[in-house]
C-alpha positions, 0 to 999 in steps of 0.5 A: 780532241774528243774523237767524234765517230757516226758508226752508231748510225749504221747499228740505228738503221740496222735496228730501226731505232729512229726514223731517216729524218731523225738521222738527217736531223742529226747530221745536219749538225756541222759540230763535228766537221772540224774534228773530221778536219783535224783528223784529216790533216793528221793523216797529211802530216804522216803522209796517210790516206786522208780518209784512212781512218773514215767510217762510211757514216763520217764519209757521208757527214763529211762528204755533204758538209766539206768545205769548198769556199773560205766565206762560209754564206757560200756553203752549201745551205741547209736545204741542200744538205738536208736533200744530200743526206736523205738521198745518201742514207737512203741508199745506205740503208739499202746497203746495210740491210743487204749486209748479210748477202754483201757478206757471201756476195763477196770475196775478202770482205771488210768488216765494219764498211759496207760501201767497200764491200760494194762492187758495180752489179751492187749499184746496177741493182740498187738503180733498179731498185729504185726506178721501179720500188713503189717509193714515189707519190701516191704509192707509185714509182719515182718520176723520171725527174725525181730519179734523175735528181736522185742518181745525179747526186749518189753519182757524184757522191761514187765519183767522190769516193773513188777519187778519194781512194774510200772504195777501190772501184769506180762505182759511179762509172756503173750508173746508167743515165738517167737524164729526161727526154723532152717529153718527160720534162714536167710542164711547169709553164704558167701564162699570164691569164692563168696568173691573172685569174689566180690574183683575181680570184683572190684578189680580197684575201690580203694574204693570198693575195700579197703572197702570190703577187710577190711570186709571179711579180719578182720571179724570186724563189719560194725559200727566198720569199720566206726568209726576206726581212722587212729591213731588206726593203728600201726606197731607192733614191735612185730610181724612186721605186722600192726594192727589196735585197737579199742573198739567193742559190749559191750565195748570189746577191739580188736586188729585186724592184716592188712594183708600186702594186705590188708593194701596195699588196706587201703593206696590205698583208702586214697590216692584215697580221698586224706588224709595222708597215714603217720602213725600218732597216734595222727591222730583221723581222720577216716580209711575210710573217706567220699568223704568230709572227715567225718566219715560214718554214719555206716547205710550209710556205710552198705547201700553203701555195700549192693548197690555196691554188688548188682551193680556187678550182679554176679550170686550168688548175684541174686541168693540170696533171701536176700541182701548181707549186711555187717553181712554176711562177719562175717559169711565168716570170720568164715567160711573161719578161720574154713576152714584154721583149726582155733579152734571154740574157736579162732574164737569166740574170734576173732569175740567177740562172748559172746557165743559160741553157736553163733559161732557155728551157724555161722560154722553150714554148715562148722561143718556139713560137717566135722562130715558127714560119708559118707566121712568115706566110701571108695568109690572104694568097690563100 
């Protein structure tokens, strides 16, 4: 077995040879995860610390690409690990480049690790560091969410390496909390005459416009649009509507209906870039093509929305503080669904919503207004 080792990594940003999305990029590859496996049980058999061993590069690589399932469509995706990784290396760099200080900060330092050497003023200051460096948009701090997401996955990450005996101090135990209040939640709510004005505006455009009726009319995830395939639509004998199936978050199944309208706008976009309109099930091309026929990249895709809704100059579009993206027509769906008297439950299962404590914070506004009293009172007694 040809040992695999990432410690190359460490000297790369030490050096500034390559970018972080180069070293991303090259994590990603999941090549290596059975050498790493092979190792591991090594060690098992000499009854040895499973990560004896280990590097803090082939920590993280094995932290984000481990194996928690035996189906591997139930792994984490690509998407998630290319988050993980950016948000793990981002504060390793921090850690290797406050090597020289680590090195007279502590007392019987280890060579060749810096996660070891770290101890829980290290993580208080890199928390501190992150919440107030000029690393968010625009040039400015994180926002509180972007935060959150941050630590809660470098948390998990501590905890991991604690419990795997890596370092010797519960580190993530060091990690002050980072969750929103209600006030710093972003309003991601969209309403139906918003929706409506955006469809109309571009309502001669057979790109746009399929694209941004698929997204408000199935409450599917932007990466889910992106990588359906023709062949995923069918015409259900059952109920005589057309559907479209697919494997969404965490490897859970759907089965969405296409509204007649909608699907009417599906065959307008395909004929627009010129590919079948047949329904084939063998086709694996994509729904949505490219103008070159390829699949989107999801981010692309999600750009491309943000882009085109900000072009409309609608009032309510300049209006908002925050970009309209393609998350904001989830909480629409919700919404509306709600508005039509669907049950929370229903929309959670729709949305493939694990909690329904996130449903609910979708419908907050929605749940609110039915539940005020006023609306009891009989105005006429004034």
């Amino acid at each position: 077995m040809k040992d695999f080792s990432l410690v190359h990594i460490g000297t790369e940003i030490r050096e500034r040879k390559r970018g972080l999305h180069q070293i991303v990029s090259l994590m990603l590859d999941s090549t290596y995860y059975d050498a790493l496996e092979e190792r591991n049980e090594h060690h098992q058999r000499k009854n040895e610390n499973l990560f004896n061993s280990f590097t803090d590069e082939e920590m993280m690589y094995y932290y984000v690409h481990q194996r928690k399932h035996i189906r591997k469509d139930r792994e984490r995706k690509e998407t998630t690990k290319t988050e993980y990784l950016r948000i793990l290396l981002q504060f390793y760099q921090y850690a290797v480049e406050s090597e020289s200080f680590l090195r007279q900060d502590v007392d019987y330092y280890i060579e060749e690790t810096v996660f070891r050497n770290l101890r829980p003023w290290h993580i208080r200051n890199f928390q501190e560091y992150l919440s107030t460096a000029l690393l968010g948009k625009g040039g400015k701090p994180y926002s509180p969410a972007t935060l959150d997401a941050k630590m809660t996955i470098l948390k998990s990450f501590m905890k991991w390496l604690y419990k795997t005996k890596y370092v010797q101090h519960p580190l993530h135990k060091e990690i002050l909390s980072t969750s929103l209040s209600e006030q710093e939640i972003p309003n991601r709510d969209l309403y139906y005459h918003e929706v409506k004005q955006l469809l109309d505006y571009y309502k001669d455009h057979p790109i746009n416009y399929g694209l941004l009726t698929m997204l408000a009319m199935t409450g599917l995830r932007v990466q889910e649009i992106a990588k359906a395939s023709w062949g995923d639509v069918y015409l259900d004998s059952l109920s005589g509507h057309y559907r479209l199936r697919g494997v969404g978050k965490g490897g859970k199944r759907f089965d969405k209906l296409l509204h007649p309208s909608l699907y009417e706008r599906i065959l307008a976009f395909r004929e627009r870039r010129h590919v079948s309109t047949v329904l084939n099930q063998s086709d694996q091309g994509p729904l949505f093509p490219t103008k070159n026929g390829d699949y989107y990249q999801y981010k692309n895709l999600s750009n491309y929305i943000v882009r085109i809704i900000e072009r409309t100059d609608l009032p309510f579009v300049k209006e908002r503080t925050n970009r309209i993206t393609p998350h904001y027509f989830r909480h629409f769906y919700a919404i509306y669904s709600r508005q039509q008297g669907a049950d929370i439950f229903l929309i959670q299962k729709e949305l493939g919503h694990s909690d329904r404590k996130t449903t609910e914070r979708y419908l907050e506004k929605v749940l609110q207004r039915e539940q005020e009293i006023g609306l009891m009172w009989n105005e006429q007694d004034f």
